[in-house]
RODO-2510 file (C-alpha; in nm, 4 decimals, decimal comma):
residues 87
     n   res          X          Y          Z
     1     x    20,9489    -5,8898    19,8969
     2     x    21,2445    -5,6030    19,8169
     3     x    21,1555    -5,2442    19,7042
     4     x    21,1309    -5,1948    19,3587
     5     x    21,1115    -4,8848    19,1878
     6     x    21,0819    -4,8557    18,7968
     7     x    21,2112    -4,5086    18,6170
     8     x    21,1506    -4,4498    18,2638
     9     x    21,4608    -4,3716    18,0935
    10     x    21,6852    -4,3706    17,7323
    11     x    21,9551    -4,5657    17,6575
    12     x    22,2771    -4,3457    17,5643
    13     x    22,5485    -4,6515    17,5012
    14     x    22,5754    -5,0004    17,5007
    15     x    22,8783    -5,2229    17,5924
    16     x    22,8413    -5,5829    17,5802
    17     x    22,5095    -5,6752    17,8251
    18     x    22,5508    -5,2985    17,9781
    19     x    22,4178    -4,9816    17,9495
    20     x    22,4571    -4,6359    18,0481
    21     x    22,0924    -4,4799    18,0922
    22     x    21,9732    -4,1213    18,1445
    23     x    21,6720    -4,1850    18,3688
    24     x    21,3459    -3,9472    18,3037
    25     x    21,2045    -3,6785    18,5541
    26     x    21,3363    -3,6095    18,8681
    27     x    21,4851    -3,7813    19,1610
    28     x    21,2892    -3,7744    19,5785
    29     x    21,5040    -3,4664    19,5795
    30     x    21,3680    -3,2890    19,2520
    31     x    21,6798    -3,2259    19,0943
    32     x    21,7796    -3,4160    18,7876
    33     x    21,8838    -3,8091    18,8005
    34     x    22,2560    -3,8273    18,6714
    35     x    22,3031    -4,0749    18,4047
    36     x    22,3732    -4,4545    18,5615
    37     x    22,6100    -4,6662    18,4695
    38     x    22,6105    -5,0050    18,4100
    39     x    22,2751    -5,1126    18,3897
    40     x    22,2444    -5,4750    18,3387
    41     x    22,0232    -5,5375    18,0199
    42     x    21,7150    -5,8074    18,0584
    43     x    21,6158    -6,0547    17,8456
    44     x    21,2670    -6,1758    17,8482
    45     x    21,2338    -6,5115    17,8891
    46     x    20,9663    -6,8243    17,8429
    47     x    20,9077    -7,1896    17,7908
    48     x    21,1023    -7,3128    18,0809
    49     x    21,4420    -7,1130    17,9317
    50     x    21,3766    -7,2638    17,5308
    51     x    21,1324    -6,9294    17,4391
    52     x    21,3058    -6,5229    17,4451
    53     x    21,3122    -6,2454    17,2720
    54     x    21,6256    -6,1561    17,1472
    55     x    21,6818    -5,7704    17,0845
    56     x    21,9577    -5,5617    17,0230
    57     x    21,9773    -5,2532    17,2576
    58     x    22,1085    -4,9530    17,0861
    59     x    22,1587    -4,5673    17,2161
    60     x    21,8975    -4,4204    17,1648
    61     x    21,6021    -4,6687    17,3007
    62     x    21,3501    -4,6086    17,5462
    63     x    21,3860    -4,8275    17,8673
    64     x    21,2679    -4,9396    18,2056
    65     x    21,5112    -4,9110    18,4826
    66     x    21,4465    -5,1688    18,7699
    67     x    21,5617    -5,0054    19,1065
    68     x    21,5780    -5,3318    19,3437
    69     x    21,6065    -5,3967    19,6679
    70     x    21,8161    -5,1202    19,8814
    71     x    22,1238    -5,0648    19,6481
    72     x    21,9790    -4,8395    19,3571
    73     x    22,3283    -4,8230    19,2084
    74     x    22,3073    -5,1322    18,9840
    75     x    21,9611    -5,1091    18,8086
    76     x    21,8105    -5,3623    18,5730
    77     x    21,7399    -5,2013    18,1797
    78     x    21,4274    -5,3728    18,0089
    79     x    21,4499    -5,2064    17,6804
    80     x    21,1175    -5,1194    17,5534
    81     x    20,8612    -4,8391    17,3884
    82     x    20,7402    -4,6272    17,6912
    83     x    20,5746    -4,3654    17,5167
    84     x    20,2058    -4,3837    17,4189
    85     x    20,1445    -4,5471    17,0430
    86     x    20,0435    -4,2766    16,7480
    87     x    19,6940    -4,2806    16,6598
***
């Protein structure tokens, strides 16, 4: 099984299926993670590929970033609410 690390992070601009995402916190290191570039955006999929939820990512969005395997240039961005709901 690879390495996988998941960051929280915001989406700052879309092009296409990419996206350039300012990761939250703080790298191994402490200081600041710089923004990454080119993070390929997921679509969730079902139903033996005839189910997904379609979505448009726009700046602004909250986000996963999937770290994968040794190369943690080229994340994976799984747009979605991170933050805890409003009671």
């Amino acid at each position: 099984m690879s390495d996988v690390q998941i960051v929280t992070g915001v989406i700052r601009s879309v092009q296409g299926a990419l996206a350039v995402v300012t990761p939250s916190g703080r790298g191994d290191d402490q200081a600041p993670w710089p923004d990454v570039q080119d993070c390929r955006i997921l679509t969730l999929t079902g139903g033996g590929g005839r189910a997904f939820l379609a979505m448009q990512a726009m700046a602004g969005d909250e986000c996963l970033l999937l770290f994968v395997g040794e190369d943690k240039t080229s994340p994976y961005c799984l747009p979605c609410s991170v933050s805890a709901p409003s009671v």
